[in-house]
N, CA and C atoms as a LAMMPS dump frame, in Angstrom:
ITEM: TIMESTEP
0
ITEM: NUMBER OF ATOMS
522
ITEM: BOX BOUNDS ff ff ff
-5.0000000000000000e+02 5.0000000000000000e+02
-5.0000000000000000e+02 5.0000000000000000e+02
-5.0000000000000000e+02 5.0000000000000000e+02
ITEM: ATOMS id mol type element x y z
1 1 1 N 388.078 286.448 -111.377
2 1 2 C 387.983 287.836 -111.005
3 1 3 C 388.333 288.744 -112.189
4 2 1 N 389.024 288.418 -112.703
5 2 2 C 389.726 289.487 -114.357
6 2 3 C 388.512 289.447 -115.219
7 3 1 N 387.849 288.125 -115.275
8 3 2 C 386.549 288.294 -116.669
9 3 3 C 385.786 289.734 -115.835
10 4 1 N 385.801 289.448 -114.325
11 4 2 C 384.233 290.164 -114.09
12 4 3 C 385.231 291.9 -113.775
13 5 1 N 385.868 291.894 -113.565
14 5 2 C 386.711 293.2 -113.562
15 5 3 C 386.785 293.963 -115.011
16 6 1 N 387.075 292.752 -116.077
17 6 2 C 386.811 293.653 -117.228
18 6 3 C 385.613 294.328 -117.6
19 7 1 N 384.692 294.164 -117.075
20 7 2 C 383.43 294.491 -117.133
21 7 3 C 382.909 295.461 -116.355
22 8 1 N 383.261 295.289 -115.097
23 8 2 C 382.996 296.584 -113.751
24 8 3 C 384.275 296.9 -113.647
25 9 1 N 384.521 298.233 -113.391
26 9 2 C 385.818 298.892 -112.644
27 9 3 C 385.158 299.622 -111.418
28 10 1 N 385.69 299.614 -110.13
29 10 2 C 385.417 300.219 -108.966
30 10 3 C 384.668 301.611 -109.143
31 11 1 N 385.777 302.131 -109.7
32 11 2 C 385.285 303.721 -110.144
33 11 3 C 384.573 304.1 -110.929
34 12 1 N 383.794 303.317 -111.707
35 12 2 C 382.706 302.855 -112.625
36 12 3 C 381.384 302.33 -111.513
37 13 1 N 381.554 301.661 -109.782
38 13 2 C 380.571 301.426 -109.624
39 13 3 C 380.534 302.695 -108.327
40 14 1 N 381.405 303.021 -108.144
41 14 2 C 381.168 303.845 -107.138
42 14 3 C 380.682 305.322 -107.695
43 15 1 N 380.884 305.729 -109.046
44 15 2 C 380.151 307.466 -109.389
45 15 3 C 379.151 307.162 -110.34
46 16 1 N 378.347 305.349 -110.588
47 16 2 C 377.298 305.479 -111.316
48 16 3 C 377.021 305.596 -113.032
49 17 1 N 379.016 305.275 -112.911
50 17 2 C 378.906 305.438 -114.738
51 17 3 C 378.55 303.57 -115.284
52 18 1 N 378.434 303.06 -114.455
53 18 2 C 378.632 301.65 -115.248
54 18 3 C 377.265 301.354 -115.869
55 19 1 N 376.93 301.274 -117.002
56 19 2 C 375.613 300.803 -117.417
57 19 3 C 374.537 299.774 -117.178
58 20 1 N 373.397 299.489 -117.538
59 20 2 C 372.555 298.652 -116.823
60 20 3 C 373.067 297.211 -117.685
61 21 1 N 373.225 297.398 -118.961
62 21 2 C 373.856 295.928 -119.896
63 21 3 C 374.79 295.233 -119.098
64 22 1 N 375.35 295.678 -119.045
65 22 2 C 377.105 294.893 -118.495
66 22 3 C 376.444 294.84 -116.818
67 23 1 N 376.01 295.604 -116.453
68 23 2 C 375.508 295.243 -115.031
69 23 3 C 375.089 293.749 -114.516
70 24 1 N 373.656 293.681 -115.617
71 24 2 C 373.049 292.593 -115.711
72 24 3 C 373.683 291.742 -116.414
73 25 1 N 374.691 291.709 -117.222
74 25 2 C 375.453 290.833 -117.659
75 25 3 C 376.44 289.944 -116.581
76 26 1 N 376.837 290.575 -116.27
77 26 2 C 377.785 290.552 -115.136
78 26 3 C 376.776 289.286 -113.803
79 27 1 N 376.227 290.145 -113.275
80 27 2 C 375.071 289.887 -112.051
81 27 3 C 374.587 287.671 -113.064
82 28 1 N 374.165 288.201 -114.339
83 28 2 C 373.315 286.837 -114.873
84 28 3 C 375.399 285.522 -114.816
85 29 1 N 376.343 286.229 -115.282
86 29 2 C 377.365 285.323 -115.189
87 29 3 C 377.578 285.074 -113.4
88 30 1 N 377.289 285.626 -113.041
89 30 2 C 378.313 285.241 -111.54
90 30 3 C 376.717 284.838 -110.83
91 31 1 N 375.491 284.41 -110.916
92 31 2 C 374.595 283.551 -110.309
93 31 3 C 375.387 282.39 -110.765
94 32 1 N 375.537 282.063 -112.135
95 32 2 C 376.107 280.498 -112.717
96 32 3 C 377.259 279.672 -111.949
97 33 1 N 377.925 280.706 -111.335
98 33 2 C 379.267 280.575 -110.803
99 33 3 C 378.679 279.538 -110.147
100 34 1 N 379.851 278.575 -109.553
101 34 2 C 379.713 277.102 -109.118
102 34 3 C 379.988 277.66 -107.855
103 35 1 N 379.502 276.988 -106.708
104 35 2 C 379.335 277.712 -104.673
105 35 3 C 379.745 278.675 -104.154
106 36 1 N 379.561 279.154 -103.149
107 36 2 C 379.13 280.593 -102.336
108 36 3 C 379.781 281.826 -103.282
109 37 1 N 380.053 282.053 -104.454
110 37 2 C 380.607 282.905 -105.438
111 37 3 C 379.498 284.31 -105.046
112 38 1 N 378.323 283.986 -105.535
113 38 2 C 377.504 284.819 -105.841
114 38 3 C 377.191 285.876 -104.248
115 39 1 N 377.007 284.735 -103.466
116 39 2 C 376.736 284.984 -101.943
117 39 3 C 377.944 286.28 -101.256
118 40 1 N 378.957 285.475 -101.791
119 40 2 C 380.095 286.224 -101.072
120 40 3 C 380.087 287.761 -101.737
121 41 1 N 380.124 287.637 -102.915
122 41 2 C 380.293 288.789 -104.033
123 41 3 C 379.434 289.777 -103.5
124 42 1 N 378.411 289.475 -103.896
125 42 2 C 377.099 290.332 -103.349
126 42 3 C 376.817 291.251 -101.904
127 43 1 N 377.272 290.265 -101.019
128 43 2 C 377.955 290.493 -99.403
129 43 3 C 378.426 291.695 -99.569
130 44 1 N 379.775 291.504 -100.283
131 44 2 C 380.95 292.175 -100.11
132 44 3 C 380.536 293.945 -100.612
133 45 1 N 379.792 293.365 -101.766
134 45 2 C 379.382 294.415 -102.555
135 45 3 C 378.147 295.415 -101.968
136 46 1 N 377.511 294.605 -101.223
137 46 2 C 376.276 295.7 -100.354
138 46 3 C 377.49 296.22 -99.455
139 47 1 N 378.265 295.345 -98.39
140 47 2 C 378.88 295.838 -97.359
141 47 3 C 380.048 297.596 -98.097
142 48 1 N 380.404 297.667 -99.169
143 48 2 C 380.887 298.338 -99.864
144 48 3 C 380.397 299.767 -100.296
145 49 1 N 378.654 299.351 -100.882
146 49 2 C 377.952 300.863 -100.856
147 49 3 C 377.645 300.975 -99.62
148 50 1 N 377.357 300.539 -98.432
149 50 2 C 377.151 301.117 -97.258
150 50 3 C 378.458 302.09 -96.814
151 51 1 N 379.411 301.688 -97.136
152 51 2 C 380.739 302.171 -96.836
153 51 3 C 380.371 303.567 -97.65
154 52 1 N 380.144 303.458 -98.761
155 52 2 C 380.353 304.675 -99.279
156 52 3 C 379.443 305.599 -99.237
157 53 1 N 378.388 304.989 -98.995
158 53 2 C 377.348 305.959 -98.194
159 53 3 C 377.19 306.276 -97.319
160 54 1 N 377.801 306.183 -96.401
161 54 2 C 377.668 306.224 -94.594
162 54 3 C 378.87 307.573 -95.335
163 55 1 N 379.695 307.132 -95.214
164 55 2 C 381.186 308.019 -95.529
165 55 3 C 381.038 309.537 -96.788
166 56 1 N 380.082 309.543 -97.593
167 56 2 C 379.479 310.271 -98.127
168 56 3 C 378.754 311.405 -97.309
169 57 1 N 378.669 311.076 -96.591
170 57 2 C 378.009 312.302 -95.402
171 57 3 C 378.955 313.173 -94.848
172 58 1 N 378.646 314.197 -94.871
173 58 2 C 379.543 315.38 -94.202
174 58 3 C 380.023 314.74 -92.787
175 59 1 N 381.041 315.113 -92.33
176 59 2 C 381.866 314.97 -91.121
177 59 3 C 380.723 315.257 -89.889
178 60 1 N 380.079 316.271 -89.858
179 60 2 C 378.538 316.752 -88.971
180 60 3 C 377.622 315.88 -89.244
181 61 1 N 377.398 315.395 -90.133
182 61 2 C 375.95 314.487 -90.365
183 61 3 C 375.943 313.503 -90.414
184 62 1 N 377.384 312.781 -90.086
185 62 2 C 377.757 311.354 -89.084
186 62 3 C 378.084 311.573 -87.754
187 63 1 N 378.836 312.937 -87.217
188 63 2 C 378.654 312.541 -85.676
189 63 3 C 377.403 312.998 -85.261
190 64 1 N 376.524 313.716 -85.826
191 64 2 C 374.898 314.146 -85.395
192 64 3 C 374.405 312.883 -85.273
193 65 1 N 374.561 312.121 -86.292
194 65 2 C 373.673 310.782 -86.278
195 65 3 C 373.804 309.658 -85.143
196 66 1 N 375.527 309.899 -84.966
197 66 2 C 376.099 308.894 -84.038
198 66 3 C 375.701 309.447 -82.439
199 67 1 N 375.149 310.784 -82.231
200 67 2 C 374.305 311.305 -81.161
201 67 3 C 373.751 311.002 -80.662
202 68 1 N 372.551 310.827 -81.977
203 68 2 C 371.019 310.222 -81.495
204 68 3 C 371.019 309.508 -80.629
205 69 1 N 370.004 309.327 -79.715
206 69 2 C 369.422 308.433 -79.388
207 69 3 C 368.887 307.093 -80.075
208 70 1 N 369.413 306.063 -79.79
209 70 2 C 369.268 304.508 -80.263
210 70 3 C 368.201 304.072 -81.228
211 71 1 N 367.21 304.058 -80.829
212 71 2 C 365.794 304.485 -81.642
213 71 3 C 366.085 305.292 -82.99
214 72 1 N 366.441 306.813 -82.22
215 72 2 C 366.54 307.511 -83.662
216 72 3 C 367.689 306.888 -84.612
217 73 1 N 368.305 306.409 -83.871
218 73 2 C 369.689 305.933 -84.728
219 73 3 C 369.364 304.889 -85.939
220 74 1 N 368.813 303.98 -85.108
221 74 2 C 368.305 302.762 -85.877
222 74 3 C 367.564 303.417 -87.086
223 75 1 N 366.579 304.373 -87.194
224 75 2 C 365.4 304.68 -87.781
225 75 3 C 366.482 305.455 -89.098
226 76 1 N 367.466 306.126 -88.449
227 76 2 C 368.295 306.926 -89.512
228 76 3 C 368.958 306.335 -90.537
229 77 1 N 369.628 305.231 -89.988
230 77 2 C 370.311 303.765 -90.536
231 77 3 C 369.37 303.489 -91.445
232 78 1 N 368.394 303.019 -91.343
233 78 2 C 367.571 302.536 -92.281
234 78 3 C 366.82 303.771 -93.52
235 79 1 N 366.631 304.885 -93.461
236 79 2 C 366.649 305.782 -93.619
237 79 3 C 367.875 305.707 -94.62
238 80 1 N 369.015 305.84 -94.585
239 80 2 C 369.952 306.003 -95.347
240 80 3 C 370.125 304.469 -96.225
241 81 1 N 369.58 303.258 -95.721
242 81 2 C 369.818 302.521 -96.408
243 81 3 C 368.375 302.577 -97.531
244 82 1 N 367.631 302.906 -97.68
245 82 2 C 366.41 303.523 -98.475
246 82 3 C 367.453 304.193 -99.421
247 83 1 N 368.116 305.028 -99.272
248 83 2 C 368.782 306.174 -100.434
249 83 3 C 369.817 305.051 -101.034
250 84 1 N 370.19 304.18 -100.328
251 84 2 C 370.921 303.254 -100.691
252 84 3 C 370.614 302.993 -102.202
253 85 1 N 369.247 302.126 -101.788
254 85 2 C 368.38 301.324 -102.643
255 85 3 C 367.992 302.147 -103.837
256 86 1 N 367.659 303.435 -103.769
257 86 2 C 367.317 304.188 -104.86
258 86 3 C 368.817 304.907 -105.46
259 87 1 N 369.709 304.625 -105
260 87 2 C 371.084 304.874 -105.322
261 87 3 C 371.93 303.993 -106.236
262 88 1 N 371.458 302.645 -106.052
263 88 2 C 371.876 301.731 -106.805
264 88 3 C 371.669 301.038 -107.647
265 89 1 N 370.057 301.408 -107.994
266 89 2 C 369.17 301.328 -108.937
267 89 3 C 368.081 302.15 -109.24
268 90 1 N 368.058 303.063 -110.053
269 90 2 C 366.956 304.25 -109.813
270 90 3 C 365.652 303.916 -110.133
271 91 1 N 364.908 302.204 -110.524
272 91 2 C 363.962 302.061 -110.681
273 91 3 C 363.453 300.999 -109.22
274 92 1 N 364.611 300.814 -108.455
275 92 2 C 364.605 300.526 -106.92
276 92 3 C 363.84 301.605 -106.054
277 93 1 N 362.811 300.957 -105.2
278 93 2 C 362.878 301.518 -103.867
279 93 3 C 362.379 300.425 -102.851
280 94 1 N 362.488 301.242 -101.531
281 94 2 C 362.906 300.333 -100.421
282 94 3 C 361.003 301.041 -99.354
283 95 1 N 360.67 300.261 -98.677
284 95 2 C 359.986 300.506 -97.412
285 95 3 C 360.288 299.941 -96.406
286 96 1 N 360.432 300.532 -95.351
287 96 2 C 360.836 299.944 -94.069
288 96 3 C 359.577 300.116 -93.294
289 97 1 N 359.636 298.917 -92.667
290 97 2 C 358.556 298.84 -91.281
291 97 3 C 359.614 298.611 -89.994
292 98 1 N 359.595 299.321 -88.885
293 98 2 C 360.472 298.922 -87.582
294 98 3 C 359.215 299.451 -86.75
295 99 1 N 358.833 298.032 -85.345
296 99 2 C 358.493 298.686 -84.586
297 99 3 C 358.948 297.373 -83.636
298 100 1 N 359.522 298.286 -82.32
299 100 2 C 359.726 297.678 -81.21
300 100 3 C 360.56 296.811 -81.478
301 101 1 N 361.943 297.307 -82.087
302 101 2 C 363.091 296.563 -82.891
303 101 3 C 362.951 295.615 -83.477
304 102 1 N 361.678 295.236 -83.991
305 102 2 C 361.942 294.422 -85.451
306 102 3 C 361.232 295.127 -86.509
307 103 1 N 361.502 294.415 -87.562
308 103 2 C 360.817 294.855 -88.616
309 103 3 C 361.085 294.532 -90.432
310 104 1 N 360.53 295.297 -91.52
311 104 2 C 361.047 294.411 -92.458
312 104 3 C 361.512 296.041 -93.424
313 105 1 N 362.339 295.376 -94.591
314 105 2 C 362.624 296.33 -95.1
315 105 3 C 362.978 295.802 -96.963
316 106 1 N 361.597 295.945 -97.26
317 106 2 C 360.628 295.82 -98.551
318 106 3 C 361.595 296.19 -99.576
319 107 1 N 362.056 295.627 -100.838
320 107 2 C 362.708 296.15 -102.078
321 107 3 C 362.118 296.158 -103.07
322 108 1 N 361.435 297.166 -103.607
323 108 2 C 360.628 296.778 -104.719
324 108 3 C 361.68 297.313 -106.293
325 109 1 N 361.602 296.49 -107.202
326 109 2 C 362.117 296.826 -108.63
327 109 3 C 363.956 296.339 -108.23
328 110 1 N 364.175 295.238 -107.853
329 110 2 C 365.723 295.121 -107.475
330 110 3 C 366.455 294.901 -108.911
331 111 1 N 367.158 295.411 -108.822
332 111 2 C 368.382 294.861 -110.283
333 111 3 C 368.688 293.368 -110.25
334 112 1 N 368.688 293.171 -108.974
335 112 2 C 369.741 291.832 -108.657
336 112 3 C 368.481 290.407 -109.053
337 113 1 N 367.295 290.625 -108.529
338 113 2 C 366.172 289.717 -108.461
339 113 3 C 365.139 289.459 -110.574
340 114 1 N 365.736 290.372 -110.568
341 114 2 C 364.98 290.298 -112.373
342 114 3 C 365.629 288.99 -112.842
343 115 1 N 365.123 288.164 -112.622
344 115 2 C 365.683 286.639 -113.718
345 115 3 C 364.461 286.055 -114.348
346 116 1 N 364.934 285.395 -114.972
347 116 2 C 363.831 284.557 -116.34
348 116 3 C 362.93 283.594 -115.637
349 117 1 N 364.163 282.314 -114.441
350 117 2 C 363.16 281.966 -113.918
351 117 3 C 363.923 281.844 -112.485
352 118 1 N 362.779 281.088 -111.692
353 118 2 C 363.271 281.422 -110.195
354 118 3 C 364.121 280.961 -109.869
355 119 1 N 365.366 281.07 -109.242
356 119 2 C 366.607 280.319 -108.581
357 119 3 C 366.698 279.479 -106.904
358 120 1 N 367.253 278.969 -106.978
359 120 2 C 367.576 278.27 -105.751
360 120 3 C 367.623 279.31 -104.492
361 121 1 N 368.422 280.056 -104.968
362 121 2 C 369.26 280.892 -103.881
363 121 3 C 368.914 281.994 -103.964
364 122 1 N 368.695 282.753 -102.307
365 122 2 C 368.153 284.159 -102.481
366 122 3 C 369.191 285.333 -103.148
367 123 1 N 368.344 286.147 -103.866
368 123 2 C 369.427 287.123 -105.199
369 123 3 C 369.738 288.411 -104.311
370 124 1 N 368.714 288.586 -103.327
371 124 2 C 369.047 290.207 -102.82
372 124 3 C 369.983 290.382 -101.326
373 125 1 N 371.1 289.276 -101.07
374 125 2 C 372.143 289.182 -100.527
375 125 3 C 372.808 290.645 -100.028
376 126 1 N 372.589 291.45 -101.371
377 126 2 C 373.544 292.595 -101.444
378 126 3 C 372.799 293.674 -100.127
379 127 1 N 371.323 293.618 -100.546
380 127 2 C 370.579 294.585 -99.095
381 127 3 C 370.876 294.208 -98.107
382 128 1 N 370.648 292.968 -97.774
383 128 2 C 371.016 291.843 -96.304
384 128 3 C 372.374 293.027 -95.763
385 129 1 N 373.256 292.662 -96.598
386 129 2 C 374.215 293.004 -96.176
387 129 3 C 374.667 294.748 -95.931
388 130 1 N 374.113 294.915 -96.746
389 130 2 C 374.164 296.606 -97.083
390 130 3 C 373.797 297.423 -95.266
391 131 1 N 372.413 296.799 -95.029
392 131 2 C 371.736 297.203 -93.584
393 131 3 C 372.455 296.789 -92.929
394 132 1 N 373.319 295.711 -92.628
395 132 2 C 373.861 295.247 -91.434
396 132 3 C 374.88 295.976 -90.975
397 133 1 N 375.569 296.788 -92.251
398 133 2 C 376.789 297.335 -91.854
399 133 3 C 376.646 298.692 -92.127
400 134 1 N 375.311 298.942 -92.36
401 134 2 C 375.486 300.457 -91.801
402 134 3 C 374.888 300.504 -90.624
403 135 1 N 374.578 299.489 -89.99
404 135 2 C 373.76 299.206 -88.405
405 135 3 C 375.645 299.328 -87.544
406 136 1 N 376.272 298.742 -88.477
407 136 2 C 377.786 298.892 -87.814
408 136 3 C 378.253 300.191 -87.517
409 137 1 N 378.24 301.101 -88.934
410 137 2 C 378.913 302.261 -88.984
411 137 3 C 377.993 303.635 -88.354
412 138 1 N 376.331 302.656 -87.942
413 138 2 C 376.126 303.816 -86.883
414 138 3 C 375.705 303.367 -85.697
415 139 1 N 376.991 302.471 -85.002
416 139 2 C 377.21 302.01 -84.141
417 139 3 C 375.592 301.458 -83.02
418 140 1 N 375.011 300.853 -84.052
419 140 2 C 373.566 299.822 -83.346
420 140 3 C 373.838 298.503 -83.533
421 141 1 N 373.412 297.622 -82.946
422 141 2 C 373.518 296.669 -82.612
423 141 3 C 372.418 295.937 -83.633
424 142 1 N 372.451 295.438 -84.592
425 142 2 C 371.278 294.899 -85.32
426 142 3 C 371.817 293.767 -86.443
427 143 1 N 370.657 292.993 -86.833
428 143 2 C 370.594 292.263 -88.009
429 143 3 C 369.736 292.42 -88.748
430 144 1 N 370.255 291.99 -89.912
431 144 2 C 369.723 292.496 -91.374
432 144 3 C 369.773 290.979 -92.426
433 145 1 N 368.565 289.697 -92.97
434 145 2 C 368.912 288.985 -93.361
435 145 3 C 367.427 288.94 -94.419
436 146 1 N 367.622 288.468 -95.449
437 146 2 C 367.175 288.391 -96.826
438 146 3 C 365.911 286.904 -95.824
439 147 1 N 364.669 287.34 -95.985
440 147 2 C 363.548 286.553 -95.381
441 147 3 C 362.856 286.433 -97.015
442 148 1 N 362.621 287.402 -97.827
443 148 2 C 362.306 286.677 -98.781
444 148 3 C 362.396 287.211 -100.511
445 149 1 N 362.777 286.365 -101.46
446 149 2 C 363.093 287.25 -102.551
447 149 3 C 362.423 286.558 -103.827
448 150 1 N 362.365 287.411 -104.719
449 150 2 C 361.446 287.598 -106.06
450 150 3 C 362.058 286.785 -106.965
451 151 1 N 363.545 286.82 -106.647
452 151 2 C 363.965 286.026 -107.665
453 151 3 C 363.282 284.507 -107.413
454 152 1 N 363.494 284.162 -106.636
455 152 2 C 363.551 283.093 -105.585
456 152 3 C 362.144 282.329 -105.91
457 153 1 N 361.248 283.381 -106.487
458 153 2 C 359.891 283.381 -106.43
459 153 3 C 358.911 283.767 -105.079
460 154 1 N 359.409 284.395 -104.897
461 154 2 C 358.276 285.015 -103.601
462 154 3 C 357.927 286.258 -104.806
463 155 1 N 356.97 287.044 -103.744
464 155 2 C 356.125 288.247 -104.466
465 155 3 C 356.908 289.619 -104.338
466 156 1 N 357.995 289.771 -103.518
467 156 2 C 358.624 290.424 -102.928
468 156 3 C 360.405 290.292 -102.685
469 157 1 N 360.971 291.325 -102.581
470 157 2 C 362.269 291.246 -102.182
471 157 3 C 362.17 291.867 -100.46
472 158 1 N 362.214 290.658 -99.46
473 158 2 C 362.53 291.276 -98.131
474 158 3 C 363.364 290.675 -96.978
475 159 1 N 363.567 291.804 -96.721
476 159 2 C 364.839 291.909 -95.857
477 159 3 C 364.387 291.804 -94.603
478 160 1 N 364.423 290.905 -92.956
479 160 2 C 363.673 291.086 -91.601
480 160 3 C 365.167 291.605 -91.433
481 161 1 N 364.115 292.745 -90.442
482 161 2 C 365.832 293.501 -89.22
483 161 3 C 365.385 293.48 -88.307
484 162 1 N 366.225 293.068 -87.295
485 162 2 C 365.934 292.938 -85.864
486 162 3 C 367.083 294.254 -85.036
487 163 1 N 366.604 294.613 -84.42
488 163 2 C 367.637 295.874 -83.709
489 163 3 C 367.596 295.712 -82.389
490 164 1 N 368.751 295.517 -81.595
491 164 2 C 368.733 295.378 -80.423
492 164 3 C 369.362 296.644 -79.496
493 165 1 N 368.548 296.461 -78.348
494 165 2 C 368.577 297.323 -77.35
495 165 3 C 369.973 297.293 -76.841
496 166 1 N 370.196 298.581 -76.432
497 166 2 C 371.666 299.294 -76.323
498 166 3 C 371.806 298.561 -74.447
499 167 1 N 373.08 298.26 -74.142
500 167 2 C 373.058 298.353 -73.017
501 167 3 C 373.006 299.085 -71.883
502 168 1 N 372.317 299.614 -71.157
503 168 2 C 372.466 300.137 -70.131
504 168 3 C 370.898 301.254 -70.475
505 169 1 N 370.48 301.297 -71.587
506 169 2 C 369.405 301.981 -72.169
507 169 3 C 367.989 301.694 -71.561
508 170 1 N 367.377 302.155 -71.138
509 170 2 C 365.834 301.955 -70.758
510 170 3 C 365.309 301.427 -72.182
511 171 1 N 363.993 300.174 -71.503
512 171 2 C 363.995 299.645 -73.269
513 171 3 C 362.646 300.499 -73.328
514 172 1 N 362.313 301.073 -74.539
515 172 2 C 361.674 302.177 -75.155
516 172 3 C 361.363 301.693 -76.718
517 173 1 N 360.171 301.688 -76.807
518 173 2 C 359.7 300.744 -78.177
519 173 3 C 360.422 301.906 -79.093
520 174 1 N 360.544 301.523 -80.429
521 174 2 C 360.826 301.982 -81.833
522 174 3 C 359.645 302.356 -82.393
């Protein structure tokens, strides 16, 4: 943890000063790491900008959201995880497809997926996780899991989300 700390500081990843070198430096040492290192890291680290993006919103423009209706909720969630994606890499962006609570949610240009050659293990962990827990923090019921990635060698970085119906809710397509 100290090698990769000397390199990132929190407050370096949370206002956007940390550079793309040491980024990818960083990201190419901790794939090498010997079992679930990379997995967990990455996790932790999507679950983290969701935090700070959900929480980044005015005090009104989280309980407005937490209002909505289920549908809209879901659609907003994802919606904010899009700004995510262009937030954490500005040559990132994201498309979402949701209909009738599933759907996929496309990463094109990822930081995390640029490698030399393809790896074992899927690289874009960090989105997986990123969606799931802002599906938390705007209280929907959903999953968010890495279906297929570039590093990996697919053509694409994607994410399937499944969103489930609220209880007691009339079910009403997305």
């Amino acid at each position: 943890m100290e090698f990769y700390e000397n390199w990132l500081r929190p407050a370096g990843l949370r206002d956007g000063s940390i550079g793309l070198a040491p980024l990818a430096a960083v990201l190419s040492f901790l794939r090498q790491e010997e079992g679930e290192s990379y997995g967990f890291v990455m996790g932790r680290a999507g679950e983290y900008a969701a935090e700070w993006t959900f929480h980044a919103l005015s005090g009104v423009r989280r309980a407005t959201l937490k209002a909505l209706p289920h549908a809209l909720r879901s659609r907003m969630a994802l919606r904010l995880a899009r700004g995510l994606v262009r937030d954490t890499y500005k040559d990132s962006r994201a498309m979402v497809r949701l209909r009738r609570g599933e759907g996929t949610f496309d990463v094109r240009g990822s930081i995390f997926c640029t490698v030399r050659a393809p790896v074992r293990q899927p690289l874009c962990i960090y989105y997986a996780a990123a969606v799931t827990r802002l599906f938390v923090l705007c209280e929907i019921e959903g999953t968010a899991r890495t279906a297929q990635c570039r590093g990996a060698g697919a053509s694409t970085c994607r994410v399937a989300v499944v969103v489930s119906k609220p209880m007691g809710e009339s079910p009403r397509p997305l």
